[in-house]
KOLLUMVEX-709717 format. One record per residue (C-alpha): x negated, y negated, z; residue in one letter. Coordinates in nm, 4 decimals. Each point is the difference from the previous one (the first is absolute). Last residue first. Layout:
BEGIN
node px X	py Y	pz Z	type A
...
END
This chain:
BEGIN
node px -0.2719	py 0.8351	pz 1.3469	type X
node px 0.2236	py 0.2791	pz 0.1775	type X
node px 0.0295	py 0.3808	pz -0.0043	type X
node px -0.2984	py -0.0105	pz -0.3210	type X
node px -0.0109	py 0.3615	pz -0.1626	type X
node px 0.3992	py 0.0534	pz 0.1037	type X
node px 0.1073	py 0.0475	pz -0.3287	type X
node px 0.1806	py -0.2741	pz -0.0430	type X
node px -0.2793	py -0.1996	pz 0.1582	type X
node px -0.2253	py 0.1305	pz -0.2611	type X
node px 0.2241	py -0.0545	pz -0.2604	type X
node px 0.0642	py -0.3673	pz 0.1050	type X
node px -0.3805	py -0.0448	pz 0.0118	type X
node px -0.0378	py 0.1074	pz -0.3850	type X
node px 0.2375	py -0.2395	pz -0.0635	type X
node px -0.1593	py -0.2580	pz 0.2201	type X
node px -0.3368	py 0.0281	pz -0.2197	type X
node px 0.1628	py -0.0355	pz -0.2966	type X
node px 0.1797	py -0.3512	pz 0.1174	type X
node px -0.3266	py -0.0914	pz 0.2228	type X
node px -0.2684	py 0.0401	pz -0.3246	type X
node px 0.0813	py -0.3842	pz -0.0744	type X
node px -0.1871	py -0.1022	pz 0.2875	type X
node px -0.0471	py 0.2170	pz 0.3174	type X
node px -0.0838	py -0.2716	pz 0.2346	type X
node px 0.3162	py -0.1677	pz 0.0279	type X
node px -0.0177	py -0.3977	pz 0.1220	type X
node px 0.1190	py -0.1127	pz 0.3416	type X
node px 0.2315	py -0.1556	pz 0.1929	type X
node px -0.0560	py 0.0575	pz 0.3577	type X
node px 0.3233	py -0.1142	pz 0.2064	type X
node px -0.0980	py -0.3111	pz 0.2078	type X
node px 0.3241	py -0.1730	pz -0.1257	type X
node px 0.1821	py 0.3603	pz 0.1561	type X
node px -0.0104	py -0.1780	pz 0.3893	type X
node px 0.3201	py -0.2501	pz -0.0509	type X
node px 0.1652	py -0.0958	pz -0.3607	type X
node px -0.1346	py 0.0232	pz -0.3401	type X
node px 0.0651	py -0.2782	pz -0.2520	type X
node px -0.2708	py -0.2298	pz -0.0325	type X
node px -0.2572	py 0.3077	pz 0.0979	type X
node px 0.0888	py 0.2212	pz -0.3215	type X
node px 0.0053	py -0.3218	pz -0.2238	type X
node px -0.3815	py -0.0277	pz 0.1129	type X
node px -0.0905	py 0.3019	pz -0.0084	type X
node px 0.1330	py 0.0527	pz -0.3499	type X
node px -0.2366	py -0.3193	pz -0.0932	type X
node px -0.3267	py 0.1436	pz 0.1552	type X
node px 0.1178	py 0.3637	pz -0.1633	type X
node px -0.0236	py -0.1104	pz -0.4147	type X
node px -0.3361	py -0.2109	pz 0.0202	type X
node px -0.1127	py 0.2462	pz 0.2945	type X
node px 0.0378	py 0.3259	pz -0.2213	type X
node px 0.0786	py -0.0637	pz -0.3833	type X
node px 0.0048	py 0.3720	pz 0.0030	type X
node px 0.3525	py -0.0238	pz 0.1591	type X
node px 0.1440	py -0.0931	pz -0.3483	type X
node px -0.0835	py 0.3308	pz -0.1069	type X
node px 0.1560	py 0.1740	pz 0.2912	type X
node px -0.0752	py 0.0169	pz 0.3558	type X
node px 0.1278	py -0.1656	pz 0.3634	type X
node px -0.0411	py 0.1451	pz 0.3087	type X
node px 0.2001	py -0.0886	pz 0.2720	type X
node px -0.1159	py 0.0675	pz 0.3992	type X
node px 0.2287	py 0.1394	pz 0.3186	type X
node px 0.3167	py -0.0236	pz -0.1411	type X
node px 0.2910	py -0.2176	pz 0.1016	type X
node px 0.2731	py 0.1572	pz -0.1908	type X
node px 0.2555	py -0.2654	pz -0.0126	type X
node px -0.1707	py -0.2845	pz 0.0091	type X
node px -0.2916	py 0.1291	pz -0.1848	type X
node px 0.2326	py 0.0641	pz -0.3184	type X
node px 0.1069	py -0.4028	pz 0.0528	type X
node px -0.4147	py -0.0838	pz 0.0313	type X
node px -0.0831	py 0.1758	pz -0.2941	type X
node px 0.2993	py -0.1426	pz -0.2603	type X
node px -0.1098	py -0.3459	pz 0.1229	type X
node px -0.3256	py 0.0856	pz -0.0463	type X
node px 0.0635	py 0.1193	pz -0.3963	type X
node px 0.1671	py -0.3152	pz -0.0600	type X
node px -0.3213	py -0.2480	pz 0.1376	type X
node px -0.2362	py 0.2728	pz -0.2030	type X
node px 0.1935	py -0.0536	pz -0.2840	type X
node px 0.0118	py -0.3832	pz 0.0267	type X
node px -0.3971	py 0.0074	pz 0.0532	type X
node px -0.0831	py 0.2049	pz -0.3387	type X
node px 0.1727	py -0.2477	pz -0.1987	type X
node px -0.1627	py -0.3027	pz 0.1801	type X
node px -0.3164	py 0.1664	pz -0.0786	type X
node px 0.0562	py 0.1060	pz -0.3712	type X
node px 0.1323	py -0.3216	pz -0.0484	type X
node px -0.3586	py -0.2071	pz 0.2073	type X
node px -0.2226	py 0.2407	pz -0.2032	type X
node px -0.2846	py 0.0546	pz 0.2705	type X
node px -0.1881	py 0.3609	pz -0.1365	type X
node px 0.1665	py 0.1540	pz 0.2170	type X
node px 0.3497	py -0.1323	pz -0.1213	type X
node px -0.1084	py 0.0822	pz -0.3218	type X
node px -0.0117	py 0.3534	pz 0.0569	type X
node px 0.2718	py 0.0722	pz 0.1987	type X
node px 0.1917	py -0.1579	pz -0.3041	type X
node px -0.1120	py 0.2339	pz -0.2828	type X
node px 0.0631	py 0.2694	pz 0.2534	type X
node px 0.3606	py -0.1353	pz 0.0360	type X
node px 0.0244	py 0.0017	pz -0.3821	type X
node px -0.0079	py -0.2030	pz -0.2921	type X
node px 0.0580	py 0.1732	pz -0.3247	type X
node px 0.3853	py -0.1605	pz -0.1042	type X
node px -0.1080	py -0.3232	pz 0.1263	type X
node px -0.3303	py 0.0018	pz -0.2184	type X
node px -0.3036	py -0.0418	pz 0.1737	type X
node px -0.2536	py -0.2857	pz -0.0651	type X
node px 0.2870	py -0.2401	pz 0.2461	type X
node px -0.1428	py 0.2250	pz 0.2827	type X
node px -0.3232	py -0.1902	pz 0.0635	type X
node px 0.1795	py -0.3022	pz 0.1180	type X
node px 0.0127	py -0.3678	pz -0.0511	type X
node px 0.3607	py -0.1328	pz 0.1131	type X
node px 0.2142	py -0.1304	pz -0.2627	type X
node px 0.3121	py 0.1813	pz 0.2197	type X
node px 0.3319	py 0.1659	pz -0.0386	type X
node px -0.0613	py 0.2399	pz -0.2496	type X
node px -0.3157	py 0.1018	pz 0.1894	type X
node px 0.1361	py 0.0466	pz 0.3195	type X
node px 0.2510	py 0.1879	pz -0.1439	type X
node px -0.2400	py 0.2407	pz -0.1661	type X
node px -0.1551	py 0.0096	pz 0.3676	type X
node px 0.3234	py 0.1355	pz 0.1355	type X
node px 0.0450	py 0.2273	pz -0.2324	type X
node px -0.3438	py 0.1086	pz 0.0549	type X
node px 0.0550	py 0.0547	pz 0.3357	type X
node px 0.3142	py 0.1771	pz 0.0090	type X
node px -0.1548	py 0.2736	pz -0.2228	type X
node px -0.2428	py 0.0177	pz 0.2488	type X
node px 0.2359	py -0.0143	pz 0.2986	type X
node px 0.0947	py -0.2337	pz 0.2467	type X
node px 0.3089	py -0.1758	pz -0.1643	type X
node px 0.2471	py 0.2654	pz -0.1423	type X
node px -0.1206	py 0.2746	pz 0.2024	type X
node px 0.0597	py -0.2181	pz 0.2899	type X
node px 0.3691	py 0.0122	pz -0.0963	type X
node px 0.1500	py -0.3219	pz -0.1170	type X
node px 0.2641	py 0.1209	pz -0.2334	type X
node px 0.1470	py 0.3845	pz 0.0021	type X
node px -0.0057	py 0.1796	pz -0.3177	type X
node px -0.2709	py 0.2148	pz 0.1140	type X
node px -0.2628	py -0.1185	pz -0.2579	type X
node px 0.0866	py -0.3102	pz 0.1979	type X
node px 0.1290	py -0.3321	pz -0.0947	type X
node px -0.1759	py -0.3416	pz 0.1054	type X
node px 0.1289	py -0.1066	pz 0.3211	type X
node px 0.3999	py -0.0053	pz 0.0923	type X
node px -0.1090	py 0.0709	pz 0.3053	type X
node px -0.3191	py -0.0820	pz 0.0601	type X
node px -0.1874	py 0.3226	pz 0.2572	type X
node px 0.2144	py 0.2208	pz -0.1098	type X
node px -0.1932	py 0.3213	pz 0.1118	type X
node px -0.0278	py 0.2203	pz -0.2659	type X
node px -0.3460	py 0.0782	pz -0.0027	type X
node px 0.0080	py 0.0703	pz 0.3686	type X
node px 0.1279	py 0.3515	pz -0.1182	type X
node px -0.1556	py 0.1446	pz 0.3117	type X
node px 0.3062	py 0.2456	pz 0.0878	type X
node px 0.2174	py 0.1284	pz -0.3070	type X
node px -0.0467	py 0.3801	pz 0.0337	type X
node px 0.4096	py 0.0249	pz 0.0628	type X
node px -0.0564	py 0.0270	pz 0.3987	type X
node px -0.3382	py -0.1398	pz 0.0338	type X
node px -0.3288	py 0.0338	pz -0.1713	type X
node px -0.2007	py 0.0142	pz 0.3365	type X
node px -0.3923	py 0.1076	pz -0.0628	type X
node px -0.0821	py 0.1166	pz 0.2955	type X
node px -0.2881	py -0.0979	pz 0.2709	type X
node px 0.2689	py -0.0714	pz 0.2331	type X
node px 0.1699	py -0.2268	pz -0.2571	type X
node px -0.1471	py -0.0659	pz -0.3470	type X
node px 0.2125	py -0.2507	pz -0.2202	type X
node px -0.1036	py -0.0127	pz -0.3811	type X
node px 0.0502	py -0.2964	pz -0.2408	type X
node px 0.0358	py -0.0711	pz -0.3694	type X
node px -0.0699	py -0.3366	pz -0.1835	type X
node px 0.0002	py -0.0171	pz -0.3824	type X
node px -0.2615	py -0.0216	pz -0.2856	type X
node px -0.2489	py 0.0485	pz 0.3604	type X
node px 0.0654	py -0.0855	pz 0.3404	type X
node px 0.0365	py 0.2715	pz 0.2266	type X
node px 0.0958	py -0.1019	pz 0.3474	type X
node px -0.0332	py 0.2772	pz 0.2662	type X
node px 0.1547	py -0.0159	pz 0.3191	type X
node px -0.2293	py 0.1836	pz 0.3275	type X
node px 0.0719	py 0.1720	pz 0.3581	type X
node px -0.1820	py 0.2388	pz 0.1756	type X
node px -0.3563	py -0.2056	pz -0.1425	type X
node px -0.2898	py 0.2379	pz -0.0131	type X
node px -0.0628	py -0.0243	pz -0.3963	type X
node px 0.2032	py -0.2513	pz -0.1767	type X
node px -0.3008	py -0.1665	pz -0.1579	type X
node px -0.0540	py 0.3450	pz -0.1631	type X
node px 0.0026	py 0.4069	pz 0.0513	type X
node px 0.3488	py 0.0553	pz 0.1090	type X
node px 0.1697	py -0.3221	pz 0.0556	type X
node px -0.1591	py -0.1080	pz -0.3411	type X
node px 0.1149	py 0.3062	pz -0.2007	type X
node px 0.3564	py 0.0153	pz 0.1875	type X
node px 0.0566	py -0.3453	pz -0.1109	type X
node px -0.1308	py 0.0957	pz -0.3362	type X
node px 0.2468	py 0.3046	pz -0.0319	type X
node px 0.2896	py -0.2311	pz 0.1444	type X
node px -0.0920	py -0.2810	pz -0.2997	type X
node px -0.0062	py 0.2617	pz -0.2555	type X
node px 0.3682	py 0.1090	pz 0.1046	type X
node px -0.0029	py 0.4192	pz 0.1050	type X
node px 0.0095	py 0.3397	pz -0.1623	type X
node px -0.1430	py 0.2931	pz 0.1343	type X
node px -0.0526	py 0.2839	pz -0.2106	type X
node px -0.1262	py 0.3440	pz 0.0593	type X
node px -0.1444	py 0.1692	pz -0.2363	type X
node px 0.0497	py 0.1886	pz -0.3127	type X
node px -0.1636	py -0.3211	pz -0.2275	type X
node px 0.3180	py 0.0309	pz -0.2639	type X
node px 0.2675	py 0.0861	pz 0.3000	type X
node px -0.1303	py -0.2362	pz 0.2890	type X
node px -0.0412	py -0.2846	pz -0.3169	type X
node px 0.3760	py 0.0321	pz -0.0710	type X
node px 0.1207	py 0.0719	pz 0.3409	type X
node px -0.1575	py -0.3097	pz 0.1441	type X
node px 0.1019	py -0.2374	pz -0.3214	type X
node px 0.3930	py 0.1030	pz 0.0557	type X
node px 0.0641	py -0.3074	pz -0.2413	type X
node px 0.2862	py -0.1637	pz 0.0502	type X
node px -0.1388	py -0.3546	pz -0.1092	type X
node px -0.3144	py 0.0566	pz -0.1271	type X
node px 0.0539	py -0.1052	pz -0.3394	type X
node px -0.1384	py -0.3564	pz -0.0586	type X
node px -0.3022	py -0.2071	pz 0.1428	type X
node px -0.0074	py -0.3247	pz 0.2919	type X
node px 0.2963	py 0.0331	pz 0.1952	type X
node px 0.0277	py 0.3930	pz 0.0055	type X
node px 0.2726	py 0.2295	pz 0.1813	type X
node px 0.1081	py 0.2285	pz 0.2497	type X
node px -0.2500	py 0.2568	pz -0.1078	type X
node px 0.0608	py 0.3526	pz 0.1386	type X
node px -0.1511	py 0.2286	pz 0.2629	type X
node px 0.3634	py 0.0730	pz 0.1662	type X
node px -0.1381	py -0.1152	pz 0.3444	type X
node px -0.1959	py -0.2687	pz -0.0854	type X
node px 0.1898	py -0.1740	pz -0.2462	type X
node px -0.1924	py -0.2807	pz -0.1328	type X
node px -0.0744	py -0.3324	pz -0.1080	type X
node px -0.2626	py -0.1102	pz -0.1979	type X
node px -0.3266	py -0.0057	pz -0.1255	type X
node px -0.0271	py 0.4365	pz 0.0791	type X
node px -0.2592	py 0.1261	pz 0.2258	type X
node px -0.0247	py 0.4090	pz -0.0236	type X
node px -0.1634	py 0.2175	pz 0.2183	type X
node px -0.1178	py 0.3154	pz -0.0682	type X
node px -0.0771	py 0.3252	pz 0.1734	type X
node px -0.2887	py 0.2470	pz 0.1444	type X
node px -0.2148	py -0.0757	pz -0.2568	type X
node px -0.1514	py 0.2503	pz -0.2799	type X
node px -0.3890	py -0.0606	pz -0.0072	type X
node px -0.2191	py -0.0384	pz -0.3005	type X
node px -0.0003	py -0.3982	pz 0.0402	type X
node px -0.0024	py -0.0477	pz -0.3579	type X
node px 0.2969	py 0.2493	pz -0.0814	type X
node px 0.2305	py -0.1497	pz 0.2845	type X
node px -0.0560	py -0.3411	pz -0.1643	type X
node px 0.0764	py 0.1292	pz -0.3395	type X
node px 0.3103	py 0.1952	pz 0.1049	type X
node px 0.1300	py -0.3922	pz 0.1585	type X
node px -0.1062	py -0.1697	pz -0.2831	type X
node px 0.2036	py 0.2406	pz -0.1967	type X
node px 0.3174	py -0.0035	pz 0.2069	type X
node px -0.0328	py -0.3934	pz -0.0450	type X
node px -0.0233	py 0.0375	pz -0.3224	type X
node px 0.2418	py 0.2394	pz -0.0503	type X
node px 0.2754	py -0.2330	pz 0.2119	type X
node px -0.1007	py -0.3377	pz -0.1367	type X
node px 0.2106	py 0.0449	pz -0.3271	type X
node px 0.2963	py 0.0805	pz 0.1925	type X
node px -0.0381	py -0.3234	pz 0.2005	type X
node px -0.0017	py -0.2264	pz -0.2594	type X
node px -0.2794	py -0.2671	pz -0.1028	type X
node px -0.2788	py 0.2050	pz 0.0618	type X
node px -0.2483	py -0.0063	pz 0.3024	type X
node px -0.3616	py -0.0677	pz -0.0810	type X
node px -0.2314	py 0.3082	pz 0.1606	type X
node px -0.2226	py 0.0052	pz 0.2697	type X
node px -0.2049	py 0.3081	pz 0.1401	type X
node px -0.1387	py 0.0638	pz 0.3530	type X
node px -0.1852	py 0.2896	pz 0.1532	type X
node px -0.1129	py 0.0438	pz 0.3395	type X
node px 0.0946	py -0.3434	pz 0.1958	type X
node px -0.0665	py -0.0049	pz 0.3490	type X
node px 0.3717	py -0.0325	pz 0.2558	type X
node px -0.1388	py 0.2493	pz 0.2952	type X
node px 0.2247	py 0.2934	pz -0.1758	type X
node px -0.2068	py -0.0165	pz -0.2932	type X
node px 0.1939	py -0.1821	pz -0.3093	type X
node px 0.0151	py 0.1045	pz -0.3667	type X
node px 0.1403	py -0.2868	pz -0.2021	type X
node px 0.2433	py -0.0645	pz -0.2706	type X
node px 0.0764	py -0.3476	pz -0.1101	type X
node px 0.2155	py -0.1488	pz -0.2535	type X
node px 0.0059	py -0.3528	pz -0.1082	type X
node px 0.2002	py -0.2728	pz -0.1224	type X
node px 0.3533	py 0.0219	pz 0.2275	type X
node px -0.1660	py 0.2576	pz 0.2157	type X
node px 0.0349	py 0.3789	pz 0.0656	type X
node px -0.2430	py 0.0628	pz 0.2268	type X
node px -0.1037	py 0.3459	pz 0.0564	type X
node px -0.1355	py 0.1447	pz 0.3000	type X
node px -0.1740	py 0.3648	pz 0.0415	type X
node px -0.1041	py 0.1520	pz 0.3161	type X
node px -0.2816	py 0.1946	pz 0.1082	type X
node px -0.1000	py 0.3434	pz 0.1532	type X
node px -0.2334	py -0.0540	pz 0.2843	type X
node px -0.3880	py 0.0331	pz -0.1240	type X
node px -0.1679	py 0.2323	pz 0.2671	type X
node px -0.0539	py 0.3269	pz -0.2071	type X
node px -0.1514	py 0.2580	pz 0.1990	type X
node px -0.3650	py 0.1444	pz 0.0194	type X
node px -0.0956	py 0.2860	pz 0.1746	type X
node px -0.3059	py -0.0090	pz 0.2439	type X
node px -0.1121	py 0.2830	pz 0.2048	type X
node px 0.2455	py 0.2774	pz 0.1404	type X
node px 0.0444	py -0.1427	pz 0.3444	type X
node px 0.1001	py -0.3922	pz -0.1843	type X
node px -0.1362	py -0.2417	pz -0.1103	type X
node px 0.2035	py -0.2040	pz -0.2685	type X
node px -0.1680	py -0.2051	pz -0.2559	type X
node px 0.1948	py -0.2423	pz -0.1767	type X
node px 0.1286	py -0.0295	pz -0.3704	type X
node px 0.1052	py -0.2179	pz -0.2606	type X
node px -0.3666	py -0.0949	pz -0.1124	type X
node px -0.2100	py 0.2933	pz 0.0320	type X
node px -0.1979	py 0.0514	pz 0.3445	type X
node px -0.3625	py -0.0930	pz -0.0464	type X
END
């Protein structure tokens, strides 16, 4: 029995035997709650994967993070080739540096690719979560064979990735697929942003149990939801009501949904790609939460693109730390195109 790791090779002096495994890639994601390292085969399979809760400030993540990362590499016994990194926010691509941070303090300014490509001595790639899980999906998920894809992440807030030609596109100031900021309302409920009426603002889950404490406040209607505190209720506390038939919880999940299509079918206007795959926490919900974006989608679409597949993302929550490690491998020319 050949040992695992390796492969038989014949050849005119008898049989050697050669290691097969392709060096790997590592992916962190650097989220608002959580971080995530991961080592990643170059066919998108999980090696080694470690979770850690973020900290409140961004220099108090960094040796965390670092460690999670060294820990990861240590478990899997194998050095990778690079490492991705998926940042909540907005980012420089070029210069490697964080633009800035809706949702957690500290990042702004920081050069986090040179950072963790100095401390982990490889190198870095640094991208927007929502681009590395766009690149995930249209790599080795729901995305997988279409030239053309937008990806909606819907989670504590809404990012979005644009893949062109089997690429991810970013754009010229690594600002394209921020669908999340889409005024939808103007004048809407505020932003994290500053702006009012963004789809952030109404579609996601933070936006959905805002919502549904409004609801509440405004009602005498029977629901599940008025056990929970206002300051403690959450979109997940609201997904999960709604499935269960809580007439708030529904109606609250619904009006997102209705915002969020809007927000789809304006992107698809003007990029007209060939299938969109939606993911993110919210997105678990799965047909409760993508029957009603469907339908906003199709009321305001125009021509041929209402028969555009909208779909679900197969990768789950893994699809931010797995895209990092993808953008390093397309960086480094281990994956030309998803």
């Amino acid at each position: 029995m050949e040992p695992a790791g390796f492969t038989v090779v014949l050849c005119r002096h008898g049989a050697t035997l050669r290691a097969a495994v392709d060096t790997p890639f590592l992916g962190l994601d650097v989220g608002n709650s959580r971080l995530s390292a991961a080592i990643v085969s170059r066919d998108g399979h999980l090696l080694a994967l470690a979770r850690a809760d973020t900290p409140p400030q961004a220099r108090a993540a960094l040796d965390p993070l670092v460690s999670l990362a060294e820990g990861t590499i240590a478990e899997h016994g194998t050095r990778p080739a690079a490492v991705g990194i998926g940042f909540g926010g907005p980012v420089d691509l070029k210069a490697g540096r964080v633009r800035a941070s809706f949702l957690s303090s500290g990042w702004e300014g920081l050069a986090l690719g040179e950072i963790v490509a100095q401390r982990l001595g490889l190198p870095a790639f640094l991208a927007n979560d929502a681009d590395a899980g766009g690149l995930a999906e249209a790599m080795f998920g729901a995305g997988q064979g279409a030239a053309s894809m937008l990806y909606v992440n819907v989670g504590t807030g809404i990012g979005g990735a644009v893949l062109l030609g089997g690429r991810l596109h970013t754009g010229a100031t690594s600002s394209a697929g921020e669908i999340g900021h889409f005024v939808v309302v103007p004048g809407g409920p505020r932003c994290e942003c500053g702006k009012r009426g963004c789809a952030q603002a109404l579609s996601s889950g933070t936006a959905i149990a805002r919502r549904a404490g409004g609801l509440l406040d405004a009602g005498d209607d029977r629901s599940a939801l008025r056990q929970i505190t206002r300051a403690e209720l959450s979109g997940w506390d609201v997904g999960r009501a709604a499935l269960q038939g809580d007439v708030v919880a529904r109606r609250a999940i619904d009006e997102a949904a209705w915002w969020l299509g809007i927000a789809v079918a304006n992107a698809v206007h003007l990029l007209d790609p060939e299938r969109v795959v939606i993911g993110g926490g919210v997105a678990e919900l799965g047909e409760a939460w993508l029957r009603p974006v469907r339908a906003s989608y199709r009321s305001h679409i125009f021509g041929p693109a209402t028969d555009t597949p909208i779909v679900a993302a197969a990768l789950g929550y893994d699809a931010g730390v797995i895209g990092a490690a993808a953008l390093a491998m397309s960086e480094q020319g281990a994956r030309s195109a998803p």
